[in-house]
N, C-alpha and C positions, 0 to 999 in steps of 0.2 A: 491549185486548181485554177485554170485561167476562165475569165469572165466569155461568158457566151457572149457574142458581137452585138446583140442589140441591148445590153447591158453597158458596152463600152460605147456605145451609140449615145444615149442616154447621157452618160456620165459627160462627155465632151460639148454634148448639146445645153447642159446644165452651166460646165462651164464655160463656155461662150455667151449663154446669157448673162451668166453671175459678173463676167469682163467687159460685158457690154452694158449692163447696170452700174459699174463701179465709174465705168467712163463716162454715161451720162449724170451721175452724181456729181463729178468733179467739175465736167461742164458746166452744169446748172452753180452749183457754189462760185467758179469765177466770176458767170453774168451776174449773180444775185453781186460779188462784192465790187466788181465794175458798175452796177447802176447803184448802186448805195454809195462808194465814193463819189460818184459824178453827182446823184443829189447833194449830197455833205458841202460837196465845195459849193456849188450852186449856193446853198443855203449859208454856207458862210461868205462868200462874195456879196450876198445881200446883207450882209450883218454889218459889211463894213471890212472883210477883211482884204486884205491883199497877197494877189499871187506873183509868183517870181518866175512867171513867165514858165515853156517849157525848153529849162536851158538844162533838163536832165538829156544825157544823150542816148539815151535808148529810145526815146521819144523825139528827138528830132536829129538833126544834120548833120550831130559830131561824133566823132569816133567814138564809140564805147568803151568804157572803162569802167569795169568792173567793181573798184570803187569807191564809184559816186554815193551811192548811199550813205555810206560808211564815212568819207572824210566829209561831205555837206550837212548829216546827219550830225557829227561832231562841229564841226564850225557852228551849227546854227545851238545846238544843247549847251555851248561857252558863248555866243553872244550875244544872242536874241534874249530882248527884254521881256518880249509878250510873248502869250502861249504861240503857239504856232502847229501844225499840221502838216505832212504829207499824203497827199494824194491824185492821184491819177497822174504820178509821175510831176509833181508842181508841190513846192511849198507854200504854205499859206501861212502868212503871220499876221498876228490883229495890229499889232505895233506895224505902221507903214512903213516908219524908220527900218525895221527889223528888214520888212524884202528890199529895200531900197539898197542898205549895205550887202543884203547874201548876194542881190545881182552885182552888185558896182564888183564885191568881191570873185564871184563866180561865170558872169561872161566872157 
């Protein structure tokens, strides 16, 4: 038995909101984890740490290549002495030694 039309009216109105709530959830989570990393590095640049510049290139001038993540991720997890961080597209190592070599290695 098919649904009387303001029944289907409804149901589509429903889901339009429920897709338009899903999307401003996901929005709201990226801003919330962009201002959370942009404090973190902040707070860790005051601590002393150092950043290796932004030679990720999805953040700046050079071809992209899909992956940076993955092989910088692994160079720095085998040579970095100190802990170290990613974020906002920038590594951050407390050992200065540590981004001195990812850059000399990675620009």
């Amino acid at each position: 038995m098919p649904l009387p039309p303001c029944a289907v009216g409804n149901r589509s109105t429903s889901l339009e909101k429920d897709i338009a709530q899903s999307l401003a959830d996901q929005i709201s989570k990226e801003i919330d984890k962009e201002i959370l990393d942009s404090l973190m590095k902040d707070i860790l640049v005051e601590e002393g740490w150092t950043g290796t510049g932004n030679l990720n290139p999805a953040f700046g001038d050079r071809t992209y290549k899909s992956e940076w993540y993955d092989e910088t991720a692994e160079w720095v997890h085998l040579n970095a002495q100190g802990d170290y961080k990613l974020l906002r597209g920038q590594w951050l190592c407390k050992d200065p030694q540590d981004a001195t070599m990812f850059i000399l290695k990675w620009s």
